[in-house]
VMD Tcl script that draws the C-alpha trace (Angstrom):
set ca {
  {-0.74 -15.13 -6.91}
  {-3.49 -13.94 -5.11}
  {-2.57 -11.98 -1.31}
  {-6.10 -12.67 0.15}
  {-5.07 -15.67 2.30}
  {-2.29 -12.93 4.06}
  {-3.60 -11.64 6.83}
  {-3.45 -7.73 7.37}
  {-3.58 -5.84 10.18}
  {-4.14 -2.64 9.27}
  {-7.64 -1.60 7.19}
  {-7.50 -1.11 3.21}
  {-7.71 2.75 2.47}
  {-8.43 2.30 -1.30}
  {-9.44 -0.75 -3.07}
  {-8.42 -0.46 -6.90}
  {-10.78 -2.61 -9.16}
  {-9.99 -3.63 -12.56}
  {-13.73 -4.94 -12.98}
  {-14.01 -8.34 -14.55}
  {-15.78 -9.14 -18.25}
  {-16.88 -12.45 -17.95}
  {-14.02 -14.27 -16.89}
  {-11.25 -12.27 -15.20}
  {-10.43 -9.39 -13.24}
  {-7.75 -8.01 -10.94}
  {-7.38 -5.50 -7.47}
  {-4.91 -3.49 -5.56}
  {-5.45 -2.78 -2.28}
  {-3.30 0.31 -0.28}
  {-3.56 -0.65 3.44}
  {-3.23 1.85 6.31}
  {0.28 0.61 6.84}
  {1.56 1.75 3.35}
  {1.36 -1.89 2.04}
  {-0.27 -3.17 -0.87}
  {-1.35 -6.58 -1.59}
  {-2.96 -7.66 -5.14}
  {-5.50 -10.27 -6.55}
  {-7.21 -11.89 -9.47}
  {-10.90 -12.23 -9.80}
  {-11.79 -15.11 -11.29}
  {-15.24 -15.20 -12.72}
  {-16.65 -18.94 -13.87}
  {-18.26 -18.36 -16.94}
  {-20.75 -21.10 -16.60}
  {-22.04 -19.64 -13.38}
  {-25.07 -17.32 -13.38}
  {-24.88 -13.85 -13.81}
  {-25.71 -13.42 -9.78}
  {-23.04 -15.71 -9.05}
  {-20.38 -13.29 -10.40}
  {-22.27 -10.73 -8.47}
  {-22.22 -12.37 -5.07}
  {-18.02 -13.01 -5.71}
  {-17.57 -9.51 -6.45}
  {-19.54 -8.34 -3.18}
  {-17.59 -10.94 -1.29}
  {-14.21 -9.56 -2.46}
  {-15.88 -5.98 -1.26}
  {-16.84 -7.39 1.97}
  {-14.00 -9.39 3.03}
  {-11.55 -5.93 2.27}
  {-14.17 -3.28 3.19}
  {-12.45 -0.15 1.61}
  {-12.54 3.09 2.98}
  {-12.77 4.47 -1.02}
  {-12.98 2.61 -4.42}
  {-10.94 3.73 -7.62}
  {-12.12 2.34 -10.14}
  {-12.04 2.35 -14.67}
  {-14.52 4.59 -16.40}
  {-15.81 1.50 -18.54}
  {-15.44 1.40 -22.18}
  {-16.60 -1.90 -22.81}
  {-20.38 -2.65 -21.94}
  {-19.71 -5.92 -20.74}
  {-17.72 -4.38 -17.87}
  {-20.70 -1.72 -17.24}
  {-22.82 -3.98 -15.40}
  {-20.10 -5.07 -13.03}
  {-18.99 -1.77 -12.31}
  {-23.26 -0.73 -11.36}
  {-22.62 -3.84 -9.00}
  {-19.88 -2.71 -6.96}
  {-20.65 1.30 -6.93}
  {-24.55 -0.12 -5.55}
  {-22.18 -2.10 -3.08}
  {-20.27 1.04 -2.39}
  {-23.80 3.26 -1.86}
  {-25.05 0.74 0.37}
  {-21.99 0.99 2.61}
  {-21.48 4.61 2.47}
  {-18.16 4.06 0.52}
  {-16.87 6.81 -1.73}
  {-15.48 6.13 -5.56}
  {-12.96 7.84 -7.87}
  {-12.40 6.92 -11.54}
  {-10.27 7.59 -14.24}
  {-9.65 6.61 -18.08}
  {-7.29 3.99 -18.58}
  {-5.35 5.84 -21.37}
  {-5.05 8.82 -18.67}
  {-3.77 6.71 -16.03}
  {-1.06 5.46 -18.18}
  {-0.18 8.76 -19.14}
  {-0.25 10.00 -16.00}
  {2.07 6.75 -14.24}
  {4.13 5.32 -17.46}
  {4.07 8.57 -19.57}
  {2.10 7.65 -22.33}
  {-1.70 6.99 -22.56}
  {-1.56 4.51 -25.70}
  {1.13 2.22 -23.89}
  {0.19 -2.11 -24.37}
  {-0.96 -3.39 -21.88}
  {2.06 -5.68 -21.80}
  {4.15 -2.24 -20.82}
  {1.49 -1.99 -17.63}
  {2.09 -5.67 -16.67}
  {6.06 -4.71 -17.00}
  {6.29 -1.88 -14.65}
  {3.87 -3.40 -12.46}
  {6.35 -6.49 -12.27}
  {8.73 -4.23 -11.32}
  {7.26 -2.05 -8.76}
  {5.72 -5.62 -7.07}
  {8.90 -7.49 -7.64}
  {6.79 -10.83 -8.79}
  {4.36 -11.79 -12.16}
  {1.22 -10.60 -12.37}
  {-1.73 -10.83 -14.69}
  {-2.69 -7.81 -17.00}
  {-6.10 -7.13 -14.90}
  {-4.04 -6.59 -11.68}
  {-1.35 -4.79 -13.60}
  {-4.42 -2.32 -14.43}
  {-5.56 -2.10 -11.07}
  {-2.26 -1.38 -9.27}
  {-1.91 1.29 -12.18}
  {-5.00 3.04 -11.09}
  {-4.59 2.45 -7.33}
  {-1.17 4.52 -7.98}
  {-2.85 6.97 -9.76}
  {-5.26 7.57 -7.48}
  {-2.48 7.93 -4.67}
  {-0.78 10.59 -6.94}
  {-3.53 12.48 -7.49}
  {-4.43 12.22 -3.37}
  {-0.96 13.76 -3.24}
  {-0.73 15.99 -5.62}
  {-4.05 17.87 -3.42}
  {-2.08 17.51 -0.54}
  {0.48 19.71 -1.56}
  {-1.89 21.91 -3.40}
  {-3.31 23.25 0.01}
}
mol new
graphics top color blue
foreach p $ca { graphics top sphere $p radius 0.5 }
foreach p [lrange $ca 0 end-1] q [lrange $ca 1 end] { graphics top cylinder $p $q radius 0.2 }
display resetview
């Protein structure tokens, strides 16, 4: 399920994260050529604590984003993973934008209390394959974050 064995030609513009608890997480990445590829995150929860670290830096590395959009967290156990990449982001001069999950859904599906089994349907749709919730999430805020981009384009 996972596009990071495709290679890409053209450089990711945004990298959306749905950050990883302790087991699972998801991304969406817009490329410079309009295309988007998706991934899970797979976290092994008898690792260390570092270990998840270094695989979320290595997902950062190996796409090198131009901007992140990411989940304001509402769950601690999410917080610390988020301070990971955002110090990953400061240390490579790398911009973030974040949003509310209930807002993104009301901004892309309509309506910001939608189950998350709604978000895995229209991202089915819009990728044309299955996907896991966590990228589902990601792809939902990558999308937002291209409407909003958008939306201050034609504001100007």
């Amino acid at each position: 399920m996972d596009d990071k064995c495709k290679p890409h030609e053209s450089r990711v513009k945004a990298l959306a994260l749905d950050v990883p608890g302790t087991k699972q997480g998801g991304w969406a990445a817009l490329h410079s050529s309009g295309e988007i590829s998706v991934g899970d995150i797979q976290f092994d929860p008898t690792q260390s604590e570092a270990a998840c670290y270094r695989e979320l830096y290595a997902l950062l590395d190996r796409l090198s984003p131009e901007i992140l959009v990411l989940e304001w967290p509402f769950l601690w156990v999410i917080a610390t993973n988020l301070g990971v990449v955002k110090g990953w982001a400061a240390m490579h001069h790398v911009g973030w934008w974040q949003i509310q999950p209930s807002r993104a859904k009301k901004l892309i599906l309509g309506r910001g209390n939608l189950p998350k089994k709604d978000v895995q349907s229209w991202a089915r749709a819009r990728l044309g394959r299955e996907v896991t919730t966590h990228v589902a999430d990601a792809l939902m805020y990558l999308e937002t974050w291209r409407g909003c981009q958008n939306q201050d384009r034609g504001a100007r």
